[in-house]
MOPAC internal coordinates of N, CA, C and O (Angstrom, degrees):
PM7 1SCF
backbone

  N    0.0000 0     0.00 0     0.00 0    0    0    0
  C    1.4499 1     0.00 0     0.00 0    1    0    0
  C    1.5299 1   109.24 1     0.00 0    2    1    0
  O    1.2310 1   116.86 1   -26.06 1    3    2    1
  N    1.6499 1   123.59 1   153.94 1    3    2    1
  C    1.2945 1   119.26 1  -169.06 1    5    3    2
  C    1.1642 1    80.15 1  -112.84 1    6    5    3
  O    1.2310 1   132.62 1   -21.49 1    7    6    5
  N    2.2698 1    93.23 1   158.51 1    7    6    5
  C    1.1208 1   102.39 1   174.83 1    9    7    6
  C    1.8633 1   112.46 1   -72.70 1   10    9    7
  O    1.2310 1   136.41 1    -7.28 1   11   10    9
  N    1.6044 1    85.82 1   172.72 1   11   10    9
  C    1.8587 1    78.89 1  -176.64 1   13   11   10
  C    1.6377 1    97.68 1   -95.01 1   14   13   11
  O    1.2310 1   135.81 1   -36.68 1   15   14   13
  N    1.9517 1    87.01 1   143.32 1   15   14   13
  C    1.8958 1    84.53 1   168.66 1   17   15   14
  C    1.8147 1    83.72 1   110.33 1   18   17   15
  O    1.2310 1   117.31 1   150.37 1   19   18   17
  N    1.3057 1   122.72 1   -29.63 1   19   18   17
  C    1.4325 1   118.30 1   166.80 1   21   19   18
  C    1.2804 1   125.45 1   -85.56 1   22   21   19
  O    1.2310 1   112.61 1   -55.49 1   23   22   21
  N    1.2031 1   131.55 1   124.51 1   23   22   21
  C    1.7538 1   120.98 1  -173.56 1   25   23   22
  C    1.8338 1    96.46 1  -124.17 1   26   25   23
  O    1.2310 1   130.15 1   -46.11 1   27   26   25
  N    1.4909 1    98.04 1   133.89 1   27   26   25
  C    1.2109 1   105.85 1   158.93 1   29   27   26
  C    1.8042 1   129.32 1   -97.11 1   30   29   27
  O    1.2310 1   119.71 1   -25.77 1   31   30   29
  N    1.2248 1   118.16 1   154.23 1   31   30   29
  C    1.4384 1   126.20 1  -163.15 1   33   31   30
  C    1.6430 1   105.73 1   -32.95 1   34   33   31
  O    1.2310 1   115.89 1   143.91 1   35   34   33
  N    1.1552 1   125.42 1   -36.09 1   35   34   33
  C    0.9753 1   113.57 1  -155.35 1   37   35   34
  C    1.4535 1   121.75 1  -121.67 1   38   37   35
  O    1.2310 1   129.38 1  -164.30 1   39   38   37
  N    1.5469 1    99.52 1    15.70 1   39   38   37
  C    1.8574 1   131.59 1   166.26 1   41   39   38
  C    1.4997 1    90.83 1  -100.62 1   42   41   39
  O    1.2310 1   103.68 1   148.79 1   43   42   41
  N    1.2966 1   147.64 1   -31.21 1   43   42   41
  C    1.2297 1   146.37 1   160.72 1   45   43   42
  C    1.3200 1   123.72 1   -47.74 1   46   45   43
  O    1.2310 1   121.09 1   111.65 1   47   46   45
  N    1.3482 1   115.53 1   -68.35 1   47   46   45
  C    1.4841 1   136.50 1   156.51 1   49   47   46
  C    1.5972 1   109.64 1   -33.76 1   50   49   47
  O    1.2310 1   113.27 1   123.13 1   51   50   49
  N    0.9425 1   130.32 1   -56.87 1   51   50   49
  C    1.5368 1   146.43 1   168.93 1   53   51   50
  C    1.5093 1   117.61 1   -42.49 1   54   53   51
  O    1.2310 1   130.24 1   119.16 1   55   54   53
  N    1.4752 1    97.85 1   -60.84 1   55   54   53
  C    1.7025 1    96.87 1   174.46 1   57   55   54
  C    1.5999 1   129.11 1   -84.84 1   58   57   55
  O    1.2310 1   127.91 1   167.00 1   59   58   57
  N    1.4900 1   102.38 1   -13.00 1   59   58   57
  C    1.7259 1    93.97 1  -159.35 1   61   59   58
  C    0.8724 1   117.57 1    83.04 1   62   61   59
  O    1.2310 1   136.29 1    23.30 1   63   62   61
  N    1.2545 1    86.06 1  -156.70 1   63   62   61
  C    2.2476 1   101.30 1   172.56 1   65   63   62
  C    1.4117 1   102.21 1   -55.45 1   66   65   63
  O    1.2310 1   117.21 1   108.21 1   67   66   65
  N    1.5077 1   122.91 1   -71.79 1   67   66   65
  C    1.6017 1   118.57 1  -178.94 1   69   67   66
  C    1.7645 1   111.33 1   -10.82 1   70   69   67
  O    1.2310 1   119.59 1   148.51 1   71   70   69
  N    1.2671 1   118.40 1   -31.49 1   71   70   69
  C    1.9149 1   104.15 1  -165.53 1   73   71   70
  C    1.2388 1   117.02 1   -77.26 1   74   73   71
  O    1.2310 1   135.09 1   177.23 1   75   74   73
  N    1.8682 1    88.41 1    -2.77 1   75   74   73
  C    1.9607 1    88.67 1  -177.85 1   77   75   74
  C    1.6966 1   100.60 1  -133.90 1   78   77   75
  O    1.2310 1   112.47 1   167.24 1   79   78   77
  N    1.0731 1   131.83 1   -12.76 1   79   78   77
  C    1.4127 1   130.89 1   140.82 1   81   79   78
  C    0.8466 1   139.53 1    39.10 1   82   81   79
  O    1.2310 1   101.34 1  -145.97 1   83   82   81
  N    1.5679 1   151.60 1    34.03 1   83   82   81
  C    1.5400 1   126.68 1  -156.68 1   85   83   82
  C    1.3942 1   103.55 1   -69.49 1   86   85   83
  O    1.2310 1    97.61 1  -141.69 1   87   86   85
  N    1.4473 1   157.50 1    38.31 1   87   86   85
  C    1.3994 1   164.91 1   149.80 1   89   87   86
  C    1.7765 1    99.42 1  -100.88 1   90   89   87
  O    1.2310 1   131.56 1   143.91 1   91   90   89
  N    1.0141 1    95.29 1   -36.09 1   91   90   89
  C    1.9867 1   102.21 1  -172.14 1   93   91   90
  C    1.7733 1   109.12 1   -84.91 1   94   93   91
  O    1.2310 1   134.93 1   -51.50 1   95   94   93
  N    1.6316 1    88.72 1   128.50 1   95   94   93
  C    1.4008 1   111.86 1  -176.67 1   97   95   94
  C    1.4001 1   117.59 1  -119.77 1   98   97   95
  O    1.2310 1   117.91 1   -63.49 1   99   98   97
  N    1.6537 1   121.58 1   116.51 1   99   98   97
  C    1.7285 1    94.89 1  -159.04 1  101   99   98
  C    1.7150 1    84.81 1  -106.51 1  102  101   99
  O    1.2310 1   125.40 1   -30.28 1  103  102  101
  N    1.3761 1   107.23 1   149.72 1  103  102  101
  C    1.3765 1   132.54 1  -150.56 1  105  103  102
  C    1.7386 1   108.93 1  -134.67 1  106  105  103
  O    1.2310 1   118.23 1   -89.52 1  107  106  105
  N    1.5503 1   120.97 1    90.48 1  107  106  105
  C    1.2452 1   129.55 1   176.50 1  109  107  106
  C    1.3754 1   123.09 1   -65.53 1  110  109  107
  O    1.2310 1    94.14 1   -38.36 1  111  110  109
  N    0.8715 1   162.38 1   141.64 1  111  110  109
  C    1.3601 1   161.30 1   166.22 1  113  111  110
  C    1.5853 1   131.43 1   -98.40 1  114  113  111
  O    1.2310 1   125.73 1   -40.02 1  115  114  113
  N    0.8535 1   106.60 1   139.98 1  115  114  113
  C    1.6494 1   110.01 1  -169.54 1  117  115  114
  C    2.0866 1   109.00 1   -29.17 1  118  117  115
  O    1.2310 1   129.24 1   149.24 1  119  118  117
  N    1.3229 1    99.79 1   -30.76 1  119  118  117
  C    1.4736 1   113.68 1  -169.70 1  121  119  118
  C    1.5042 1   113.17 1   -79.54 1  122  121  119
  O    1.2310 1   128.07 1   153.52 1  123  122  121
  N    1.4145 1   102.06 1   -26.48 1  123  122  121
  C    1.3908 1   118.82 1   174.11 1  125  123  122
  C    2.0229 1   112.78 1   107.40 1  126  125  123
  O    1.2310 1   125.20 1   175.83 1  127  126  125
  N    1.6648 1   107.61 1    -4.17 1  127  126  125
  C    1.3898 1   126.57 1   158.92 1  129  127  126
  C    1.2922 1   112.11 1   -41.02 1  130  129  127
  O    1.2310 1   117.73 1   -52.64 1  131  130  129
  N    1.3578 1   121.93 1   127.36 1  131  130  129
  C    1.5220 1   121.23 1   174.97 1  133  131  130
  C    1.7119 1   110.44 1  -125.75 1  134  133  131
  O    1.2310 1   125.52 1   -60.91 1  135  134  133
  N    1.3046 1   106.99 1   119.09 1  135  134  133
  C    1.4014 1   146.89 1   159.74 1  137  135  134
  C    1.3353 1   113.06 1   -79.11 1  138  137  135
  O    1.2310 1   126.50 1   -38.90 1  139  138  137
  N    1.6192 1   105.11 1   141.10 1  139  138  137
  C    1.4503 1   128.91 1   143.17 1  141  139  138
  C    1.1303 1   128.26 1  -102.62 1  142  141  139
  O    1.2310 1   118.23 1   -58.47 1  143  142  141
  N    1.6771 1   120.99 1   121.53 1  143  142  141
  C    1.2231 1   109.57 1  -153.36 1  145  143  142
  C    2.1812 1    88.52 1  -129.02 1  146  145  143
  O    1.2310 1   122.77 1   -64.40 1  147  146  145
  N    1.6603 1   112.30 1   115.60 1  147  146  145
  C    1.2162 1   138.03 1  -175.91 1  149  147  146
  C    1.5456 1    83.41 1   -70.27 1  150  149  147
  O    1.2310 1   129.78 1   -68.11 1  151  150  149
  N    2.1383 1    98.75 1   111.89 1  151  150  149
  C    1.3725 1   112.47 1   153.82 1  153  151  150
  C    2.1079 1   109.44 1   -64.05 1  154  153  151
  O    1.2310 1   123.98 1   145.07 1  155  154  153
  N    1.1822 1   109.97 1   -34.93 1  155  154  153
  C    1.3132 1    97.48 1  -159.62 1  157  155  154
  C    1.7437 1   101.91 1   -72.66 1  158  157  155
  O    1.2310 1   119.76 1   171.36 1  159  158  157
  N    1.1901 1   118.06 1    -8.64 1  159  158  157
  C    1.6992 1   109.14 1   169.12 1  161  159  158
  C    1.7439 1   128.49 1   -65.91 1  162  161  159
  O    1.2310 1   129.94 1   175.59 1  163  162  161
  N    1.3977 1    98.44 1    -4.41 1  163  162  161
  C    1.1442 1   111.94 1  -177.87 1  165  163  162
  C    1.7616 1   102.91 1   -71.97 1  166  165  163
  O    1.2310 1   114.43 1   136.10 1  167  166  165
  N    1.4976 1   128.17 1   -43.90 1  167  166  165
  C    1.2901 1   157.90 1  -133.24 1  169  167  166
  C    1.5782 1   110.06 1  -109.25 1  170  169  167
  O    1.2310 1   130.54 1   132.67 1  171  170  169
  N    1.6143 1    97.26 1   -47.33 1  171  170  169
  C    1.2556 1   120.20 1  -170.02 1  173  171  170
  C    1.3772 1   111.74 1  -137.28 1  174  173  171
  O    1.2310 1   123.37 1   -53.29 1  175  174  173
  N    1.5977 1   111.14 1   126.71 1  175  174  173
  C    1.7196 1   110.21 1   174.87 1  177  175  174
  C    1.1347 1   128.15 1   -96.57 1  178  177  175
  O    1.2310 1   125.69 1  -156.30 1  179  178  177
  N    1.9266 1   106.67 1    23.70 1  179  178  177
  C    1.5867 1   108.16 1   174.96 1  181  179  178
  C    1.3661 1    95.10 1   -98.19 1  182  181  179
  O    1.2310 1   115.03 1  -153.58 1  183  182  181
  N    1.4983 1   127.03 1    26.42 1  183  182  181
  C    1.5565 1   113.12 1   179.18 1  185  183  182
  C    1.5433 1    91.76 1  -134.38 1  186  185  183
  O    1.2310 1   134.54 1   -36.38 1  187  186  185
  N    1.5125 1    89.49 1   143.62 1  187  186  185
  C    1.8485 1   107.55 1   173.52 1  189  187  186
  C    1.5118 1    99.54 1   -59.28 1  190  189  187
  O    1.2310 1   116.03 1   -45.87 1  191  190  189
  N    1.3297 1   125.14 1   134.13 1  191  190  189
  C    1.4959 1   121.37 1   130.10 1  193  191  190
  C    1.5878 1   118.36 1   -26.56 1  194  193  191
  O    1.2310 1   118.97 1   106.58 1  195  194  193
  N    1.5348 1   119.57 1   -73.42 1  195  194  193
  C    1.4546 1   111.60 1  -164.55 1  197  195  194
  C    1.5534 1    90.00 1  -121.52 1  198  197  195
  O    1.2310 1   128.73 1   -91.33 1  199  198  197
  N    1.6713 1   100.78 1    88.67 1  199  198  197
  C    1.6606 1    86.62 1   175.22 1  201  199  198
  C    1.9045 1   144.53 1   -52.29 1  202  201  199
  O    1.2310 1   105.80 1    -3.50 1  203  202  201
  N    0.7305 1   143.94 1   176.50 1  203  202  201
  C    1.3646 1   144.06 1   170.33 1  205  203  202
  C    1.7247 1    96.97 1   -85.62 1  206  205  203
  O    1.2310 1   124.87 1   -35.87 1  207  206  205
  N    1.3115 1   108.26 1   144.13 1  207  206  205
  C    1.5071 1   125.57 1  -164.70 1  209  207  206
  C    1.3189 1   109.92 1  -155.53 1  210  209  207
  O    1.2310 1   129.66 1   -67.13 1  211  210  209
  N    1.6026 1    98.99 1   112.87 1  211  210  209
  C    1.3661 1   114.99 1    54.91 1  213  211  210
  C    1.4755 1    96.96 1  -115.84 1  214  213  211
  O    1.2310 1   136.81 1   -24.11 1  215  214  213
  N    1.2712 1    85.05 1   155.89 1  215  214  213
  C    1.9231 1    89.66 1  -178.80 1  217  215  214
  C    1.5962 1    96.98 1  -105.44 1  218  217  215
  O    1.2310 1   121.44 1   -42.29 1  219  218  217
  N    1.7261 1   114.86 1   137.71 1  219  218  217
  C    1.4566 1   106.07 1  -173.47 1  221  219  218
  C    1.4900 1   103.80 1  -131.58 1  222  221  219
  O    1.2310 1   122.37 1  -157.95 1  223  222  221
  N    1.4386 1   113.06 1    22.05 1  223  222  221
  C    1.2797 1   107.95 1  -164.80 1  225  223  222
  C    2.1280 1    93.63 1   177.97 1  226  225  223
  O    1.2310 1   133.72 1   -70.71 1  227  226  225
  N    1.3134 1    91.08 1   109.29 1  227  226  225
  C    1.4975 1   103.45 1  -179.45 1  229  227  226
  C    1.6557 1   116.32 1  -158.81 1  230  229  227
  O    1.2310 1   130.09 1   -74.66 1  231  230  229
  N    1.7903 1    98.15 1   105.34 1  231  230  229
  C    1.5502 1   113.49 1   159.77 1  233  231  230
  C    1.4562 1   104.31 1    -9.65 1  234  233  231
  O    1.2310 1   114.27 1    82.53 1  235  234  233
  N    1.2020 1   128.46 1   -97.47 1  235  234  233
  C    1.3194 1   152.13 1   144.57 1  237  235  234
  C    1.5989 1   118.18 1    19.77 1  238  237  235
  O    1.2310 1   119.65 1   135.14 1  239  238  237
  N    1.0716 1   118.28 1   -44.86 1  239  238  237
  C    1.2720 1   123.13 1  -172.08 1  241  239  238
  C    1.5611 1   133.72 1   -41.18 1  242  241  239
  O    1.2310 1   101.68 1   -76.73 1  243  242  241
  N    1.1640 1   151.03 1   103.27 1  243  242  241
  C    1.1223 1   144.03 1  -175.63 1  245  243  242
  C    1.2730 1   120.09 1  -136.91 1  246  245  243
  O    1.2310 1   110.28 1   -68.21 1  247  246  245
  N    1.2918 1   135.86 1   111.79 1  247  246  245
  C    1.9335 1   133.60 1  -155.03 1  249  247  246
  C    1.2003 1   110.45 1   -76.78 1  250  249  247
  O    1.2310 1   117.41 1   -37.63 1  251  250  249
  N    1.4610 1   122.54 1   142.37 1  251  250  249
  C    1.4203 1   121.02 1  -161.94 1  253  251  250
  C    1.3490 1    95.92 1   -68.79 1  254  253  251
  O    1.2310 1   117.75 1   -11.83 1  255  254  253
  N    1.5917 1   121.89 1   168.17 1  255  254  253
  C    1.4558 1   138.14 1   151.92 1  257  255  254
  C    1.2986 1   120.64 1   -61.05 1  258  257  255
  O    1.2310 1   102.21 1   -96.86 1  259  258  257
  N    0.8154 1   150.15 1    83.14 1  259  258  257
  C    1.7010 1   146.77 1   156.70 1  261  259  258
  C    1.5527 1   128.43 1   -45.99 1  262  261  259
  O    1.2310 1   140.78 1   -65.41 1  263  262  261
  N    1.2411 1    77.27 1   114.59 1  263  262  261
  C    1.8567 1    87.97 1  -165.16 1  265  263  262
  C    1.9451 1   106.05 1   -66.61 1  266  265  263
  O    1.2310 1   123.23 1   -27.51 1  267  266  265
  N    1.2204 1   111.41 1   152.49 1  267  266  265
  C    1.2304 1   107.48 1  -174.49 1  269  267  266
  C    1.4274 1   123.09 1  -144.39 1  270  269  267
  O    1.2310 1   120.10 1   180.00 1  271  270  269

């Protein structure tokens, strides 16, 4: 299992913008299925809950903070 907060090339490729996100929450499931689940849909109903991905283009967008 990877640590969390690490993304490999091709969980990147997958999400789009979402892989770096500070609105984007990635969300495992009992099954072991992994979701991104858009904090700003909570706020706003022009955003998917679990968007379609890869997302390459989002109003919304803002890059997480990286701790340092």
């Amino acid at each position: 299992m990877r640590e969390e907060g690490k993304k490999d090339g091709g969980e990147v490729e997958r999400a789009g913008l979402c892989s770096d996100c500070a609105h984007a929450r990635r969300v495992e499931s009992a099954r072991g299925s992994v979701f991104v689940l858009c904090d700003r849909s909570a706020s706003d109903p022009a955003y998917a809950k679990y968007p379609r991905l890869p997302m390459r283009d989002c109003p919304g967008y803002a890059p997480a903070k990286r701790g340092g």
